[in-house]
N, C-alpha and C positions, 0 to 999 in steps of 0.2 A: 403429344409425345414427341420425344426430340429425334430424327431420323437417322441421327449418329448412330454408331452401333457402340455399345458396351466396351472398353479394350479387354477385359477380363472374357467376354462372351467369344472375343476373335480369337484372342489367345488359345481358349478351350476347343474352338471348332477346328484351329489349324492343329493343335496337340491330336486331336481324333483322327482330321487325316494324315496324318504322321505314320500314328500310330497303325492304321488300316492299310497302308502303304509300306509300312515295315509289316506287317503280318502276313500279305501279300507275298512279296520278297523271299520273308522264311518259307513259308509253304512251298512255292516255284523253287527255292533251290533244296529241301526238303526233299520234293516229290522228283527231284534230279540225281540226286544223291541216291536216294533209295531204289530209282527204279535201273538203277546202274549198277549198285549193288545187288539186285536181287535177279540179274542175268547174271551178274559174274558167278551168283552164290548156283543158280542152275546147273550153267556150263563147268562148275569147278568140284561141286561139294558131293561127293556120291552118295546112296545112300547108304544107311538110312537117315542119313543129317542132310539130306535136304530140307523137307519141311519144316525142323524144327529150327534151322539157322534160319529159313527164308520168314521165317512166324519172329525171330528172335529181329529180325531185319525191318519187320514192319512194325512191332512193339520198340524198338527203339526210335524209328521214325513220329511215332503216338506221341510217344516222351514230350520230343523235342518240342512239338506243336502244340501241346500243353500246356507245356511251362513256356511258352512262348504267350499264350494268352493271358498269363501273368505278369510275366517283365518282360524286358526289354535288352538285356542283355545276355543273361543268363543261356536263352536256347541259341545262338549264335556259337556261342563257347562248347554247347555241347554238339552243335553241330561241327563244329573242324575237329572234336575232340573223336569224333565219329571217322570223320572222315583220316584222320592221322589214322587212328587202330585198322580202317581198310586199308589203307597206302600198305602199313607195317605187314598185314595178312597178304597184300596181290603182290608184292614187293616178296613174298617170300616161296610164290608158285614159279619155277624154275623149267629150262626145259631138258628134258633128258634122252639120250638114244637108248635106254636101256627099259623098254617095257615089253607087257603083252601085246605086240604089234598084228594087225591083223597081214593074213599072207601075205597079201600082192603086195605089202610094204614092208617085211621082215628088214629086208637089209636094203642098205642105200649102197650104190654104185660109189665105189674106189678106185684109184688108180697108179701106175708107178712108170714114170718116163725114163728111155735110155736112148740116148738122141730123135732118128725119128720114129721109133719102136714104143708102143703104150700098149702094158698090162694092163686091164682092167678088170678090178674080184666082182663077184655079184653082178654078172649082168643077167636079166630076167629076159628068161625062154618059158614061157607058160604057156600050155597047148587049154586054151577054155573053150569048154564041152558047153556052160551058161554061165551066168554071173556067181556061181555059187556051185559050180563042179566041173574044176578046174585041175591040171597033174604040175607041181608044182616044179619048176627048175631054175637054179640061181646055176651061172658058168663064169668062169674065167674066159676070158679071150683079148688075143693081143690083134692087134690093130698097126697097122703103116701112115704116120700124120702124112707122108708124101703119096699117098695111095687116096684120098680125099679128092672123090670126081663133082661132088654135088651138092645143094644143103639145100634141104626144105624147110619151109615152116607148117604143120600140120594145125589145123583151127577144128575144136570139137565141141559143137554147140549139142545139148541135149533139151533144153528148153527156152528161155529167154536169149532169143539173137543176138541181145546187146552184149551177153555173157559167153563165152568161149573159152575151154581150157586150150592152150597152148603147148606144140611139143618142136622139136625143133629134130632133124632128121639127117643123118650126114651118112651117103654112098660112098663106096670105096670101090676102086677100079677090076676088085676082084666079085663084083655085086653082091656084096652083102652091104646092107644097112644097118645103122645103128641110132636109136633114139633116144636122146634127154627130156625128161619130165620131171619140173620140181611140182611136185606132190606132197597134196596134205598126210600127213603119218597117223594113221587113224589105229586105235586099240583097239580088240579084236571087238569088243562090245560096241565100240561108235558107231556112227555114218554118219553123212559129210552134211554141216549144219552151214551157213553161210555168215549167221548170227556166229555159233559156236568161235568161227574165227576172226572174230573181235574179243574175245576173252579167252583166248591163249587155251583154249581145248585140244589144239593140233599142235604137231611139232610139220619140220619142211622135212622131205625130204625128196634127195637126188635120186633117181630111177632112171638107169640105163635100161633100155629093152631090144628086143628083136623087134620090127612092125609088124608080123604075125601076131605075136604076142599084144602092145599095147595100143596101134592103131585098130587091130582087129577085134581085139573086146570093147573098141569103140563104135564100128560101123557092122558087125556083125551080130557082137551079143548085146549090145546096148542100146544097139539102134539111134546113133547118134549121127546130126547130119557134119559129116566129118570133111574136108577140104585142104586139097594139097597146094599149096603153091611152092614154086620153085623162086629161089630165091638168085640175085644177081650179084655176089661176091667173088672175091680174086682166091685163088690156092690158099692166098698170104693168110686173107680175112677166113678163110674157113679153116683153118689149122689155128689158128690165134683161137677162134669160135669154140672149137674143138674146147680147147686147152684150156680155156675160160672155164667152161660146163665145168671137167676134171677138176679143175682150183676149188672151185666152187663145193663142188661133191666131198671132196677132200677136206675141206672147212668144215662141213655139215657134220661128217662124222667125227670129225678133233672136237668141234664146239655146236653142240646143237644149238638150233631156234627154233620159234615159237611161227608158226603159220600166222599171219594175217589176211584177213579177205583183201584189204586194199594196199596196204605199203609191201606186203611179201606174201606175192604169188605167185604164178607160175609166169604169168606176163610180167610182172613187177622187176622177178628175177632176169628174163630176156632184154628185157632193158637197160638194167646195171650192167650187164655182159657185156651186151654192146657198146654200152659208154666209157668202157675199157679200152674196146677199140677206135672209138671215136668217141671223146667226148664232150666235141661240140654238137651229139643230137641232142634236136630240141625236144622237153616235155611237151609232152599231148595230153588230149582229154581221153584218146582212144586207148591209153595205155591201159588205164582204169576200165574204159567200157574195150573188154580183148574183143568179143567180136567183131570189129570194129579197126582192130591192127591190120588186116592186109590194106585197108584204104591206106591207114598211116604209111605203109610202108613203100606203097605205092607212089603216094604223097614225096617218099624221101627217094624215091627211084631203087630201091633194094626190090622192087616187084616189078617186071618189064613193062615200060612203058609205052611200045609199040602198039599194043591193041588199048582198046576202051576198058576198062576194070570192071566193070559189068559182064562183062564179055568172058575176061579172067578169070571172075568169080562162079560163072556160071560152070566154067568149063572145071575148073577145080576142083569139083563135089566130088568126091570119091566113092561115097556109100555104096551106092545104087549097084555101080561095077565092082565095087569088093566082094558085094553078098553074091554076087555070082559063082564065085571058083570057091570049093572047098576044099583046096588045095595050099598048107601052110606053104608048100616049097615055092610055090608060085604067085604070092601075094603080092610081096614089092613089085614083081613084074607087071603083073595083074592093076596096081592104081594106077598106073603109070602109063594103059595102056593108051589112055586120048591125051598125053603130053610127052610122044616121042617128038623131038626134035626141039624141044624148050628148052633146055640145057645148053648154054654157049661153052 
């Protein structure tokens, strides 16, 4: 026999792996498709039309991969045909300020400026008794931008170190404190998914608070290891700081959005803020992992660089002497108590 090979037999064997190689393909971006679709259909579809969209989701998936072991064309076609009808459905999930909001997130912080004079509606006073009984208070209070002695960054890890929400804290010469927190806006039925906010389940929102109120349902009723650092800005930058937060908050409630874990969160947002005021900082990896920010910022010299950051870190954990005083009126005094003299 002659050791040639057939051209008709090579022809057939390279059409096979072709063929095996596109079926490959479709499947991989099939099982891509679909299993993106069938979080979003979780995170989005209430019930009781979850299962039956998530069943309608995997039945058209079957579809494609069927008629895909017949031709060669045909499930491709109905694959984008797929995937347009999703674009046109998540293309039509919006976000809105007007739901069943759960308490601690009813209303977002507003504000109204008359030179250095700042109204602000809704700022949250909650006295919490636990996670879940708690006396509710939203106030009006005006505030002096030329009264602005101090600004901290507050870091509150509850589990994974590399994750930390972020709140940012500014003293006024007459000792009161006031706190920004962009926070997930969760409906009274949620709780806070990390998946969830990759599929637009949350909206943002701004939350001005007392630190009684939102430091302390951190290090007291949540048991979070919570850390203060004080930060190293001019009058200029912490009234600009100030004023940013307001814009911001002010936007939220003209034009809502949609939460995201990674491009809009609460660190996300401290960073655009700041690139406002500066904006040649440079992006970091620590933005994304927030535990992780005081090193960045230290890194930029906004965290004092006289001592070792270790050293900083250590001293900055607040829990431990918050849970001591159970005394609202004396709290901000209270974290503050092993970093008299860090404030230039």
């Amino acid at each position: 026999m002659s050791d040639r090979v057939r051209p008709d037999l090579a022809l057939t064997t390279e059409s096979r792996s072709r063929s095996r190689v596109g079926r490959a393909l479709l499947a991989l971006a099939v099982m891509s498709v679909s299993i993106w679709t069938m979080l979003a259909i979780w995170h989005q579809v209430e019930p009781p039309f979850t299962w039956p969209s998530l069943a309608a989701a995997a039945a058209a998936a079957l579809a494609i991969l069927v008629v895909g072991r017949r031709r060669r064309l045909s499930p491709w076609l109905l694959l984008v045909l797929e995937v347009f009808i999703i674009a046109v459905w998540w293309s039509s999930i919006t976000p809105s300020n007007d739901r069943n909001w759960a308490a601690d997130v009813a209303h977002g912080v507003t504000g109204e400026i008359s030179g250095s004079q700042v109204t602000l509606r809704n700022v949250r006073n909650f006295e919490w008794r636990s996670a879940e009984d708690f006396m509710p208070r939203w106030e009006t209070r005006r505030y002096d931008l030329n009264e602005i002695g101090q600004v901290d960054l507050i870091s509150s890890v509850w589990a994974n170190p590399a994750i930390a929400h972020t709140l940012i804290s500014f003293g006024f010469s007459d000792g009161r404190h006031l706190v920004f927190s962009a926070e997930i806006r969760r409906e009274e039925h949620e709780s806070f998914s990390e998946i969830g906010g990759f599929f637009r389940e949350f909206e943002l929102v701004m939350i001005a608070a007392e630190e009684n109120d939102i430091v302390r349902l951190r290090t007291n009723i949540r048991k979070d290891e919570v850390s203060l650092f004080p930060l190293e800005v001019t009058p200029e930058q912490a009234r600009a700081l100030f004023l940013s937060y307001l814009g911001k908050a002010n936007e939220l409630a003209a034009e809502p959005r949609f939460y995201h874990t990674i491009t809009t969160n609460c660190t996300t947002v401290i960073f655009q803020l700041a690139q406002l005021l500066e904006p040649r900082i440079p992006t970091d990896w620590r933005i994304l992992f927030s535990g992780y920010l005081p090193d960045y910022l230290h890194d930029l010299g906004v965290i004092r660089t006289d001592r070792p950051l270790q050293e900083l870190k250590r001293e900055a954990v607040i829990s431990d002497i918050a849970r001591q005083t159970s005394s609202l009126a004396d709290y901000s005094q209270t974290i503050r108590s092993r970093q008299i003299g860090v404030h230039r």
